[in-house]
TILUMMAR-533819 format. One record per residue (C-alpha): residue number from 1; residue in three letters; x, y, z. Coordinates in nm, 2 decimals, always signed. Example, Ala and Ser with C-alpha at 12.3 -4.5 7.8 and 13.67 -1.06 7.14 Angstrom:
2
+------+------+--------+--------+--------+
: resi : resn :      X :      Y :      Z :
+------+------+--------+--------+--------+
:    1 :  ALA :  +1.23 :  -0.45 :  +0.78 :
:    2 :  SER :  +1.37 :  -0.11 :  +0.71 :
+------+------+--------+--------+--------+
END
This chain:
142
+------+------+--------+--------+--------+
: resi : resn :      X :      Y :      Z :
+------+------+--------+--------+--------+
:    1 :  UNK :  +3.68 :  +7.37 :  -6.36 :
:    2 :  UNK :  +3.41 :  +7.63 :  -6.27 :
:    3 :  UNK :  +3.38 :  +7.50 :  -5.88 :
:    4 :  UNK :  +3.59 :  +7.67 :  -5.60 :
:    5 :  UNK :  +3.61 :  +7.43 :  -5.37 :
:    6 :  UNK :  +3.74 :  +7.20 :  -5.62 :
:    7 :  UNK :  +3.96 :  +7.40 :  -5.71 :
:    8 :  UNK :  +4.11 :  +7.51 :  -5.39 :
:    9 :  UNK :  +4.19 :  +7.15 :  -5.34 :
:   10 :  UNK :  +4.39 :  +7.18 :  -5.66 :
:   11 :  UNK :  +4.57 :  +7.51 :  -5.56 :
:   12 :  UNK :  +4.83 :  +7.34 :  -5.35 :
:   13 :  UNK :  +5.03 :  +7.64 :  -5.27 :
:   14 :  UNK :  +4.73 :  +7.86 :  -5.17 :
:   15 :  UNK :  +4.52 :  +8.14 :  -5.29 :
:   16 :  UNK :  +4.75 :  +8.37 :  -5.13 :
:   17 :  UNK :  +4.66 :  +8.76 :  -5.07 :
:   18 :  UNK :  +4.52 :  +8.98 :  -5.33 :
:   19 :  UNK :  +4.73 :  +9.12 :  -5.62 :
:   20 :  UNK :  +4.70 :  +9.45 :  -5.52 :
:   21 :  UNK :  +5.05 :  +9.58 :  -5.62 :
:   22 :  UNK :  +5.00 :  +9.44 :  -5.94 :
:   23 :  UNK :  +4.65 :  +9.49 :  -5.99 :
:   24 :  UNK :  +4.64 :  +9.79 :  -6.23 :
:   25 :  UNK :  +4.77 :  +9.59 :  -6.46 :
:   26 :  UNK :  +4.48 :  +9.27 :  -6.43 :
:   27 :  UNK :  +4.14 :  +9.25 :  -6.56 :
:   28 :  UNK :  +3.96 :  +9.08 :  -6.30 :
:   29 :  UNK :  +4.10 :  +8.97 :  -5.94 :
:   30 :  UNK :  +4.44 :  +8.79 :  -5.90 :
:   31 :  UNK :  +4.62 :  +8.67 :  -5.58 :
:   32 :  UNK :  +4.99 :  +8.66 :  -5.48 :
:   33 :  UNK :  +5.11 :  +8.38 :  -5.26 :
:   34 :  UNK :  +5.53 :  +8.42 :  -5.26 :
:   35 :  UNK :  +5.73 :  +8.10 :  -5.19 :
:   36 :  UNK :  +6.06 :  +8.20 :  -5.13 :
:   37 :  UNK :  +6.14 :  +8.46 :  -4.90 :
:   38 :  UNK :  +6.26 :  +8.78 :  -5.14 :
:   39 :  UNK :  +6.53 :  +8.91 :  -4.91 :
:   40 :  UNK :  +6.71 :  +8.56 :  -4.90 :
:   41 :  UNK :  +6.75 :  +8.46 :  -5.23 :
:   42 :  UNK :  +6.80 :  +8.58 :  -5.61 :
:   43 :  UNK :  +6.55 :  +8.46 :  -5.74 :
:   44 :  UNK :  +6.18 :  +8.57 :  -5.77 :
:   45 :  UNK :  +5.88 :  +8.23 :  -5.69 :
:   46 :  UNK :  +5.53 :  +8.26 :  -5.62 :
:   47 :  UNK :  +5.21 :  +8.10 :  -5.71 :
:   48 :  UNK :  +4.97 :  +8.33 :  -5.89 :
:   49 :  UNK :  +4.58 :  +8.28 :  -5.87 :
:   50 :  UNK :  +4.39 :  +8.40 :  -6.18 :
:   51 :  UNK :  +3.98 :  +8.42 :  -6.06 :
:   52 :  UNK :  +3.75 :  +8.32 :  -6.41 :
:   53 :  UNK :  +3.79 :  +8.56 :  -6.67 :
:   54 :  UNK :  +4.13 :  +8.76 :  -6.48 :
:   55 :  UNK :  +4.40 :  +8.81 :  -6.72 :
:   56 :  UNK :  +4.72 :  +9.03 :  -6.73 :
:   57 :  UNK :  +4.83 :  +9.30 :  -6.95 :
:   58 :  UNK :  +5.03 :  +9.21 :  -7.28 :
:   59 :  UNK :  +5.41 :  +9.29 :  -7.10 :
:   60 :  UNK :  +5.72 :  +9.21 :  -7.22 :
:   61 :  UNK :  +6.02 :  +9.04 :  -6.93 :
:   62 :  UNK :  +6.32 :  +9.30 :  -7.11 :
:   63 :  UNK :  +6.66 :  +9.18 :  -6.98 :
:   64 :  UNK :  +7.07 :  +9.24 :  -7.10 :
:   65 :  UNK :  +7.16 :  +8.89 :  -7.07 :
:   66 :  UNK :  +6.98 :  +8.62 :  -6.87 :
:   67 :  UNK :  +6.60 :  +8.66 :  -6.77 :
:   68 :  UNK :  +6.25 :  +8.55 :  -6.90 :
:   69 :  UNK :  +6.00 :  +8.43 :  -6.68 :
:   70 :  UNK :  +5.89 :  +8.01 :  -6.66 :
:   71 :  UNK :  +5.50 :  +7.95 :  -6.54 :
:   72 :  UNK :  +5.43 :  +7.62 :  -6.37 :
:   73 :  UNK :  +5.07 :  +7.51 :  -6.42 :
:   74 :  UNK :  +4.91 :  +7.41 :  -6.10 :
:   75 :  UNK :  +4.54 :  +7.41 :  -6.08 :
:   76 :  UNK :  +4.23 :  +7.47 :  -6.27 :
:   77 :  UNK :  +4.23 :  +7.61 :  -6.67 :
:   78 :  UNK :  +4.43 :  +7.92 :  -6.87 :
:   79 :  UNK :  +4.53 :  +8.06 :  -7.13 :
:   80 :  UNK :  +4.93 :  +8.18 :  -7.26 :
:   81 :  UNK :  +4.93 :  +8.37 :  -7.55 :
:   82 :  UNK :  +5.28 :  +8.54 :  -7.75 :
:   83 :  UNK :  +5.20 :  +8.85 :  -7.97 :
:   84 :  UNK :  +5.12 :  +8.71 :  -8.32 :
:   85 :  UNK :  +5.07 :  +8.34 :  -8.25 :
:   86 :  UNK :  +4.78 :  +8.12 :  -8.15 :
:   87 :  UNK :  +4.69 :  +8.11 :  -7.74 :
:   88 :  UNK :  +4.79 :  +7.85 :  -7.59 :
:   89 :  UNK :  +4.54 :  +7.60 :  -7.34 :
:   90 :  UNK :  +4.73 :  +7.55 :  -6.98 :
:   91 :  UNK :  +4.59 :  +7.26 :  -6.76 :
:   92 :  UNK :  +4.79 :  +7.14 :  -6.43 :
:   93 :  UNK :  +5.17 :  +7.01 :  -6.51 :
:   94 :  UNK :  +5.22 :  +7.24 :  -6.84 :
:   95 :  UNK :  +5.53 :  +7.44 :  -6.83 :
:   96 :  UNK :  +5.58 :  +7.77 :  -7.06 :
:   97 :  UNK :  +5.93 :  +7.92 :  -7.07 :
:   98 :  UNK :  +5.90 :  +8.21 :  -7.18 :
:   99 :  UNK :  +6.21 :  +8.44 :  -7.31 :
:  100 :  UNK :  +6.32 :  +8.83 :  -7.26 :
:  101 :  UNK :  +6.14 :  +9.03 :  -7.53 :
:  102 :  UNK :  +5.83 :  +8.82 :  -7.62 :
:  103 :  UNK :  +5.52 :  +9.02 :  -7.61 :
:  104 :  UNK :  +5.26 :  +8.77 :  -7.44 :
:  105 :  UNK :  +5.02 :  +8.73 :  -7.17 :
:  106 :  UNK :  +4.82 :  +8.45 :  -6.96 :
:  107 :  UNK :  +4.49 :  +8.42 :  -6.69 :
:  108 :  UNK :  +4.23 :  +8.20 :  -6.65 :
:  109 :  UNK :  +3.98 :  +8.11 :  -6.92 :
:  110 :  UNK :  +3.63 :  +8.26 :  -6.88 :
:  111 :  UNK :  +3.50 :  +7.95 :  -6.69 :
:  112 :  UNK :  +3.82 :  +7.86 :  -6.43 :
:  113 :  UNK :  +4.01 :  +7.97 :  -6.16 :
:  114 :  UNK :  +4.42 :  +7.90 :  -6.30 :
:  115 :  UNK :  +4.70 :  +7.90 :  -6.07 :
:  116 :  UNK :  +5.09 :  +7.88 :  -6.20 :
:  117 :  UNK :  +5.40 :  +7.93 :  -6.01 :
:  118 :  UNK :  +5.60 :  +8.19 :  -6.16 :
:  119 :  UNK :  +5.97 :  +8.17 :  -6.15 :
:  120 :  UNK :  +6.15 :  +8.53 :  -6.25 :
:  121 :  UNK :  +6.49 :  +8.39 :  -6.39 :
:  122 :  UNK :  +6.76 :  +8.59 :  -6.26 :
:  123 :  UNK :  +6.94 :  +8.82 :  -6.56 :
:  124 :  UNK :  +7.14 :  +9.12 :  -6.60 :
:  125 :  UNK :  +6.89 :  +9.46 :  -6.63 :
:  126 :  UNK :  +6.56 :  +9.29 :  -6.59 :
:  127 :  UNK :  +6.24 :  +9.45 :  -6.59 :
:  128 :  UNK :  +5.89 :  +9.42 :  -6.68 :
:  129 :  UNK :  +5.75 :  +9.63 :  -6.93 :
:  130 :  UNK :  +5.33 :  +9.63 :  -6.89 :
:  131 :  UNK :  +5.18 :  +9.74 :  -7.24 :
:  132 :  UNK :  +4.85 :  +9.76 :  -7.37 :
:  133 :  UNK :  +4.50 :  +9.53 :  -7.15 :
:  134 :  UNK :  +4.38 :  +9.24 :  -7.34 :
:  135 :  UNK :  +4.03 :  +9.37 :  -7.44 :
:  136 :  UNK :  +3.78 :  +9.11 :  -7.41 :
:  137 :  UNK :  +3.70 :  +9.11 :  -7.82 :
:  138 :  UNK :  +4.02 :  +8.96 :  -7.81 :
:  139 :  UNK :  +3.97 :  +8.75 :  -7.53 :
:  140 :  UNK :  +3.65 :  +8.63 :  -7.61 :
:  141 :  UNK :  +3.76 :  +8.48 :  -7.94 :
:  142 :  UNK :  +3.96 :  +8.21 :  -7.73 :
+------+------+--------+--------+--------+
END
């Protein structure tokens, strides 16, 4: 899905604003729309906005005991990818749970926008650990 408009009538939670907290650790532009309110509740939920060709880092969601991270596919076309497998192609209704300690990523594919919600699940001693960008010799293989 390389058309905008289209796409925005996808994105039914919104672009959002842009990723700028995060963005040292994007290629390409990516926007943060929250959905809960983060002083109310436990628990982290947004929807994420990858532009064509934006990806994130290689990171790792470390926890104790609980945490991980669960993306909701949305809108338009990505890609997830755990260190040492294949990438996997997300389309709208897709859900990846992924566990504390898996070294992955995910964005858009070269030609889409992507959205996914992201749910942060609540653990003991979570944090994100953002490693090495995902070069585009790598990227360009997909």
């Amino acid at each position: 899905m390389t058309n905008k408009e289209e796409f925005d009538k996808e994105n039914v939670f919104g672009l959002g604003i842009p990723n700028e907290m995060f963005a040292q650790y994007f290629i390409g532009n990516s926007y943060l729309n929250p959905l809960v309110d983060i002083e109310n509740t436990n628990i982290f939920v947004a929807n994420v906005t990858f532009e064509p060709g934006c990806r994130n880092n290689w990171h790792i969601h470390n926890a104790k005991s609980g945490g991980g991270q669960v993306l909701i596919c949305t809108a338009g076309e990505g890609s997830y990818q755990e260190e040492g497998k294949p990438a996997q192609s997300l389309k709208p209704g897709i859900v990846v749970n992924i566990q504390p300690g898996v070294k992955h990523w995910h964005g858009a594919k070269k030609d889409s926008w992507f959205s996914h919600v992201t749910v942060e699940v609540p653990g003991e001693d979570c944090s994100n650990e953002w490693l090495e960008p995902v070069d585009d010799e790598h990227y360009n293989k997909l």
